[in-house]
C-alpha positions in Angstrom: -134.6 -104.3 53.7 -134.4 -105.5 50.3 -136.3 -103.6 49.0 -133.6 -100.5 49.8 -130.7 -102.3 48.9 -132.1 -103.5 45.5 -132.2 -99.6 44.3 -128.8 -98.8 45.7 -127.3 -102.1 44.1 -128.5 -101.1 40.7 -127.3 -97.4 41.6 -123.9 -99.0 42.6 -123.6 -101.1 39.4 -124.2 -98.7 37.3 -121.7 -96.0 38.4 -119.3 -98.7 38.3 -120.4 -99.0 34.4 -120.1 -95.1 34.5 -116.2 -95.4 35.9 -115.7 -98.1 33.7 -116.5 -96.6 30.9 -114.9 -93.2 31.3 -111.8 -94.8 31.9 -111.4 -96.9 28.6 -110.3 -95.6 25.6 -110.2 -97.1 22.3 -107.5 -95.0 19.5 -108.1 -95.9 15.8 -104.7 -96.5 13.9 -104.1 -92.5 12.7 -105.3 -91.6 16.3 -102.9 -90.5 19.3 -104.2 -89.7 22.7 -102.3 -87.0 24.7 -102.8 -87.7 28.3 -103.2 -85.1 31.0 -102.9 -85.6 34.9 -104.2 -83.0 37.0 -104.0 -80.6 34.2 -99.7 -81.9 33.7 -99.0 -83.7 30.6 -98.1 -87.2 30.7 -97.5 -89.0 27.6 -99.2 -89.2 24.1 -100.5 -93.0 24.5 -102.0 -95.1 21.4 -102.9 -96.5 18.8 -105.1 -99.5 20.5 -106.7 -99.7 24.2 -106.1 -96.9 26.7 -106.8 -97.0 30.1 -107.0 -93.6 31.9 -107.6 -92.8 35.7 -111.7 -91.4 36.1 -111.9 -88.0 36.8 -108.1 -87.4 37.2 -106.9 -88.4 33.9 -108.2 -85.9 30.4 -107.8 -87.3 26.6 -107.5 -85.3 24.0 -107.9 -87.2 20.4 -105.3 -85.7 17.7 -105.4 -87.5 14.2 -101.9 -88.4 12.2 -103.7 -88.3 9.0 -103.2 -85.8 6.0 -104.9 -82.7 6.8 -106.2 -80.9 3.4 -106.3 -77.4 4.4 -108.4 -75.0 1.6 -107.4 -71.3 2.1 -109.2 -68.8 1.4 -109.2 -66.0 -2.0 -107.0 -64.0 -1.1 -106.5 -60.2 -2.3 -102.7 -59.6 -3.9 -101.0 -56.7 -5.3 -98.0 -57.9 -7.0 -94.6 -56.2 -7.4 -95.3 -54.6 -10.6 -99.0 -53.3 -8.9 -101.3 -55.8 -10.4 -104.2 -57.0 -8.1 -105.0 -60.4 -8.3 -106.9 -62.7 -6.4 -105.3 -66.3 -5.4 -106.4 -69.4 -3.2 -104.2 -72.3 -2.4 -104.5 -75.9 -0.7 -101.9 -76.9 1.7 -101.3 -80.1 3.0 -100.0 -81.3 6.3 -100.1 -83.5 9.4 -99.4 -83.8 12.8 -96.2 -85.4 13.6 -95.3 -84.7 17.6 -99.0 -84.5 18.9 -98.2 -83.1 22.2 -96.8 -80.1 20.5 -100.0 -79.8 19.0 -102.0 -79.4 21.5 -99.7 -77.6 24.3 -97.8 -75.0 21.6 -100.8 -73.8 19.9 -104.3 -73.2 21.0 -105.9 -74.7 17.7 -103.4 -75.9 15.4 -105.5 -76.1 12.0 -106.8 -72.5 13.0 -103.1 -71.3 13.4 -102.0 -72.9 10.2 -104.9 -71.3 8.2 -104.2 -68.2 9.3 -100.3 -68.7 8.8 -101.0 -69.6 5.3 -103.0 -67.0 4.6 -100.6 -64.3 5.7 -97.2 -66.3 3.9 -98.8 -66.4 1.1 -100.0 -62.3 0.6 -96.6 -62.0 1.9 -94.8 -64.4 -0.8 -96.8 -63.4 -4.3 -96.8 -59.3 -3.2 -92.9 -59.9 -3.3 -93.3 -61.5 -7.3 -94.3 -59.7 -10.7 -97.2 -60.8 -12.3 -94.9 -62.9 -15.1 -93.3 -64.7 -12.4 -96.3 -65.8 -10.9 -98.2 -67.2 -14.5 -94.5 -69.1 -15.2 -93.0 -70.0 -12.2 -95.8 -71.4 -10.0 -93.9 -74.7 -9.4 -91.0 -72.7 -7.5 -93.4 -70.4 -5.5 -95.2 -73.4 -4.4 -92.0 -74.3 -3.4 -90.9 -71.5 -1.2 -94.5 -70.9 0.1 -94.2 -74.9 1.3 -90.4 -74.2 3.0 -91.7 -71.0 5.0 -94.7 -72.2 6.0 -93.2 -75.3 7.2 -90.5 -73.5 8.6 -93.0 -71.8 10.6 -94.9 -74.6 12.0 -92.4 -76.2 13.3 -92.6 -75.8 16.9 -96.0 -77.0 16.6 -94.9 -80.2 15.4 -96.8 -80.0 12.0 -95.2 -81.0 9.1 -96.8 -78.9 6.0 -95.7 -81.3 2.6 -97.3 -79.6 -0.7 -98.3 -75.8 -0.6 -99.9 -75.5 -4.6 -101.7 -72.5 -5.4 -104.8 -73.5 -7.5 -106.1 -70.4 -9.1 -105.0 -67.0 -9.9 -108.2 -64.1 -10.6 -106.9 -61.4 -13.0 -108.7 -58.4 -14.0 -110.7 -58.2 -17.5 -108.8 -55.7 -18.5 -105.1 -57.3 -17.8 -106.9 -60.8 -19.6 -107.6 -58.5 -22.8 -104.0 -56.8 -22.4 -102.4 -61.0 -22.4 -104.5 -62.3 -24.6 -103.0 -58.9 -27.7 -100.1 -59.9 -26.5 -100.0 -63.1 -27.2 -102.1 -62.4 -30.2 -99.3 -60.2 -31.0 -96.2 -63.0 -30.5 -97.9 -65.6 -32.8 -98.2 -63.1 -35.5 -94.4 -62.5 -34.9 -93.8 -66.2 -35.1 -95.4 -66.8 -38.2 -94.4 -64.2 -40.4 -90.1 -65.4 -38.8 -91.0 -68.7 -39.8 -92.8 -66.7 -43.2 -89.3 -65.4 -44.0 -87.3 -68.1 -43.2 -88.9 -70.5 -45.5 -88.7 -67.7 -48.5 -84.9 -67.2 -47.7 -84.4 -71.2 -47.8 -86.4 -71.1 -51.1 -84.0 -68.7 -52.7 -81.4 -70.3 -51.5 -82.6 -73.7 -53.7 -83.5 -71.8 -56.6 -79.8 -70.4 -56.9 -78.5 -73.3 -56.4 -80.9 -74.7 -58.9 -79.8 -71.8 -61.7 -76.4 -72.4 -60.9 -76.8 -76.2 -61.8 -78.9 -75.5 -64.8 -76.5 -73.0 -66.2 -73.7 -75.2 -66.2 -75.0 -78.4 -68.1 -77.4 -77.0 -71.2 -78.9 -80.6 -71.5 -80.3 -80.5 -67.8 -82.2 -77.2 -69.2 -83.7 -79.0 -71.8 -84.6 -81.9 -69.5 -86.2 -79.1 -67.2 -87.9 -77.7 -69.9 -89.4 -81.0 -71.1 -90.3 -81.9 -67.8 -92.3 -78.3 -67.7 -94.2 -79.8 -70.7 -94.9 -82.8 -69.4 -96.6 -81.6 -66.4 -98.3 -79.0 -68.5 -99.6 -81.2 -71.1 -101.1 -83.6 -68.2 -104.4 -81.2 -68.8 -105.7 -83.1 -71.4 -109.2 -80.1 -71.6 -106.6 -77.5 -72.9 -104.6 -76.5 -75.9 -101.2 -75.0 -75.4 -99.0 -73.5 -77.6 -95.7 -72.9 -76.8 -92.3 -72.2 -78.9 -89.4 -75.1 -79.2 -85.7 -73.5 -78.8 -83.8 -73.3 -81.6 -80.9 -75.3 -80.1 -83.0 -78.6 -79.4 -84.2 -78.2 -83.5 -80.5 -77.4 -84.6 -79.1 -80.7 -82.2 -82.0 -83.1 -84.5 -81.3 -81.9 -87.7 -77.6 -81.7 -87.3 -78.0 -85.5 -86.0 -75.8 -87.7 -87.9 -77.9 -90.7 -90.5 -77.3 -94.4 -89.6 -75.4 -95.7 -92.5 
């Protein structure tokens, strides 16, 4: 006899353990459990211990945490009929998981494929200028549509940034004369400007000089000094007739 009831003892215990354990659940901090009943939803239960009915209650795990979604190189054709190719990141989270999991089949499926399409969508409707300068504000829009979208699903979608944009050799050796092109602009404008502010001193200069005749002479000796600093040549140059008339005209001491 005991030898019969010895197997269906350990049998017994161990469904028990089976029960048992199908019937706890333990949820991290970032994890929520959203509870079915006979195929009805419940309640989203967690974070902690959860304790579910065997065979009647189903779990499904759905984490809070920042999702970092890559998307894929996309093909573009801009507004002024450029083709590009662009990938993004976009970043979001589950914030009502019941929505989650009832509203959409596979939420990070659904929001990669969302993504994908807003953002052909969104850059087909920009020029190629737009796109180089004004990522900041197309990240921006792509974010707010994309969010907009996934609403019902109760994701919130944060930072939408575009990461890289592909253009074609040909269009990256059309940019780069142009902007070849601009710096020459720039320098000779600055070029100019610095030659018109230089004639601008030096008339103001001649018009001081030709007022007061002693600052000329001052100028010229100055020019001698600074010439005459190169002690390996000889230099011959003529003294005006005025600074010889002013020395010998020059009164005697009594």
């Amino acid at each position: 006899m005991q030898e019969v009831l010895y197997p269906l003892l350990v049998a017994g215990i161990v469904f028990l353990l089976i029960i048992i354990a199908s019937a706890v659940r333990i949820l991290r901090e970032y994890e929520r459990g959203v509870v079915f009943r006979l195929g009805r939803l419940i309640k989203v239960k967690g974070p902690g211990l959860i304790l579910l009915i065997p065979l009647i209650d189903k779990m499904v795990r759905v984490s809070l945490r920042t999702v970092v979604l890559d998307i894929p190189t996309q093909d573009v054709i801009t507004r002024d009929n450029v083709s590009i190719k662009v990938n993004a990141v976009v970043y979001f989270r589950v914030i009502q998981p019941d929505k989650a999991i009832v509203e959409v089949e596979n939420f990070l499926f659904a929001t990669s494929q969302l993504s994908q399409t807003t953002l052909r969508s969104i850059l087909g409707q920009s020029e190629l200028d737009e796109l180089l300068a004004q990522r900041d504000k197309i990240n921006r829009e792509l974010a707010k549509i994309i969010d907009m979208q996934t609403e019902p699903w109760g994701i919130k979608v944060s930072t939408v940034e575009v990461k890289h944009i592909d253009l074609p050799q040909e269009m990256q050796r059309a940019m780069a004369k142009q902007a070849e092109a601009e710096r020459e602009r720039r320098a000779k404008v600055i070029h100019a400007e610095g030659e018109f502010q230089a004639s601008q001193k030096l008339f103001e200069a001649s018009q001081i000089l030709s007022v007061n005749q002693a600052a000329i002479q001052l100028r010229f000796l100055q020019t001698l000094t600074e010439v005459a600093s190169d002690k390996n040549s000889t230099i011959i140059f003529p003294v005006p007739v005025d600074i010889l008339s002013n020395l010998l005209n020059k009164p005697k001491e009594p």
